[in-house]
C-alpha positions in Angstrom: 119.9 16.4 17.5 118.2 13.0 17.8 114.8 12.6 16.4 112.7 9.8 15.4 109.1 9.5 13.7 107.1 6.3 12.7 105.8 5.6 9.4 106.6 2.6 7.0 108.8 0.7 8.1 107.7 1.6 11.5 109.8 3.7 14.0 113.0 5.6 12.7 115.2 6.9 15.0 118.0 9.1 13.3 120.5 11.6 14.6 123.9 12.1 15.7 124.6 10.2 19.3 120.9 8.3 18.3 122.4 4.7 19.6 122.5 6.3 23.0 118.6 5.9 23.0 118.9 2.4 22.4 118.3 1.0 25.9 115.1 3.5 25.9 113.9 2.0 22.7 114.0 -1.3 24.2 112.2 -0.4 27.4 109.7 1.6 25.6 108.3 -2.1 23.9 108.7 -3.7 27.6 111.3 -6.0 26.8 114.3 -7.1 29.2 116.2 -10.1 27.7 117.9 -8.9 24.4 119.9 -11.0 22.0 122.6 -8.5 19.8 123.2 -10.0 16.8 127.0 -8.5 15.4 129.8 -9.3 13.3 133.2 -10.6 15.3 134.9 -7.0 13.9 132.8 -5.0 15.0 131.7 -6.5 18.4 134.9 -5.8 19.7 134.5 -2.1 19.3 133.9 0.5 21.4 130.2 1.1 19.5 129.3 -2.6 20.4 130.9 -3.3 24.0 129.7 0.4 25.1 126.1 -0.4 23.9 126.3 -3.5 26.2 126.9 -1.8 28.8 124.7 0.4 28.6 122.1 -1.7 28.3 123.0 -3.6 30.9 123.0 -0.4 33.0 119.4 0.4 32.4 118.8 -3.4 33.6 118.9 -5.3 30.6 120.1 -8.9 30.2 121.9 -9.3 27.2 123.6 -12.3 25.5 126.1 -11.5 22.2 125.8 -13.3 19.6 128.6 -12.6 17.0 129.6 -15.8 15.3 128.7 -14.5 11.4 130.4 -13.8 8.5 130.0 -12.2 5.1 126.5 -13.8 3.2 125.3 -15.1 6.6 124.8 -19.3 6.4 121.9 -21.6 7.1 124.8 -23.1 9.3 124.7 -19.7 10.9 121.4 -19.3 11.3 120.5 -22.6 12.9 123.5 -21.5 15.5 122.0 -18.4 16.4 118.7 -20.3 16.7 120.0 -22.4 19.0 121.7 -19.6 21.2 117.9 -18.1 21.5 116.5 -21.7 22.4 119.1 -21.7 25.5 118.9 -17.5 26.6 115.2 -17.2 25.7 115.0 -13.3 24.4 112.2 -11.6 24.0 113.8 -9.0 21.6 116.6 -8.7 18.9 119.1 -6.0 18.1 121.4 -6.0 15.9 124.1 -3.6 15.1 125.8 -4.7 12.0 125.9 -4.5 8.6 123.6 -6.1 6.0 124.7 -9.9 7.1 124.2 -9.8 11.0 120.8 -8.2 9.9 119.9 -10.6 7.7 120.9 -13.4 9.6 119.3 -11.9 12.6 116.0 -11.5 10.5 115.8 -15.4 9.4 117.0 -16.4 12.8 114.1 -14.8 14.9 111.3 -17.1 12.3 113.3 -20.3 13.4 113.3 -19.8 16.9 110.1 -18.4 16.9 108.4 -20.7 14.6 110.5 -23.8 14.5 112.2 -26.2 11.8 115.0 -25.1 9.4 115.6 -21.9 7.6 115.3 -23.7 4.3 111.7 -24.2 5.3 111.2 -20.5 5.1 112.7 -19.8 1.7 110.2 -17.6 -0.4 110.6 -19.2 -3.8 109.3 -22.4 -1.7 105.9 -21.0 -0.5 107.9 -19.8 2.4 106.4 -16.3 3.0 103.3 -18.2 3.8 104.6 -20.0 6.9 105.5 -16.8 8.4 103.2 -15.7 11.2 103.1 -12.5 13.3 104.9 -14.2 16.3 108.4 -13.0 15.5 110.2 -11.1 18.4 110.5 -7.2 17.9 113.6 -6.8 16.4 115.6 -3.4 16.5 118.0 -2.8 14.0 121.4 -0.4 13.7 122.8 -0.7 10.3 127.0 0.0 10.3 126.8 0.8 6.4 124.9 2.0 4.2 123.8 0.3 1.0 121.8 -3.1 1.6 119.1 -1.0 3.2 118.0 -4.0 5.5 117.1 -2.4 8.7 114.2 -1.0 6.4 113.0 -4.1 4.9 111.1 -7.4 4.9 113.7 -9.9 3.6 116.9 -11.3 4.8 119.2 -13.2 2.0 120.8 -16.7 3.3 123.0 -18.8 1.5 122.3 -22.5 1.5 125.6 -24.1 2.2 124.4 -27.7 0.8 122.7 -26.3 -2.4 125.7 -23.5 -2.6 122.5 -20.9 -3.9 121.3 -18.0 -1.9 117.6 -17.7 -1.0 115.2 -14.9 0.8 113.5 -15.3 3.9 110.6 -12.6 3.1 107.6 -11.4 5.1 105.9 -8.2 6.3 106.4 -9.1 9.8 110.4 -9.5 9.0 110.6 -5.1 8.8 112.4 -3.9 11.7 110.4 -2.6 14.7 113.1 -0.1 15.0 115.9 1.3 12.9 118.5 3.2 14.5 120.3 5.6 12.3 123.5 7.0 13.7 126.3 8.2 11.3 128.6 8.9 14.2 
């Protein structure tokens, strides 16, 4: 049995066989042109190149974006980024553990406010330069234990300064998390 229910951190959707509603998640908030944020690994599986097709079935456009490793990069970031610039979503998914979440959570402020991921890091005033313009993101976490398809902050490790950092806001929650342990 699927069911789903809003509430903090906004809409929950948790059952076995819930990433079938996925496609109807995303045409429920009017949205067309998804980016799916995913590891290499798991992209390749039946759970990721299924869900593609299925949303493409229901009439979705939808560009992969998989090029992320364990403790997602600035470097990573700022190549997602760039991926939005040229496909132009207007909503994120992600299906993934904590990394592709995270990195999908600091990539949506860059391409939707501009500049550098390092200009968003929290210790450096950066939840301040976060406005509500970030694209609805829906989330479908692969493990359990980082608890990021729940929460406002995405960790990012600076490859120059060899530190990790958050990118935190309230507007960084997931729109939707989609929990399916199948």
């Amino acid at each position: 049995m699927i069911s789903s229910f809003s509430g903090w951190p906004g809409k929950i959707v948790v059952g076995e066989g819930a990433l079938s509603a996925l496609p109807q998640e995303i045409l429920a908030l009017h949205k067309k042109r998804v980016i799916l944020f995913s590891g290499p690994h798991i992209s390749a599986t039946p759970m990721v190149t299924d869900t593609i097709r299925q949303m493409q079935a229901a009439g979705l456009d939808v560009l992969l974006f998989n090029r992320i490793g364990a403790n997602p990069t600035d470097t990573m970031v700022a190549d997602a980024a760039e991926e939005m610039r040229s496909f132009g979503p207007d909503i994120i998914v992600c299906i993934g553990g904590g990394s592709p979440i995270d990195c999908a959570k600091a990539a949506n402020v860059v391409y939707t406010h501009g500049g550098q991921v390092s200009d968003y890091n929290v210790n450096l005033g950066g939840i301040e330069r976060i406005e509500n313009k970030v694209l609805p993101f829906i989330a479908v976490p692969t493990t359990a234990g980082t608890g990021t398809e729940v929460t406002d902050v995405g960790v990012i490790t600076d490859t120059g300064r060899h530190v990790k950092f958050g990118v935190k806001s309230p507007y960084l929650v997931p729109t939707v998390a989609v929990l399916d342990p199948l």
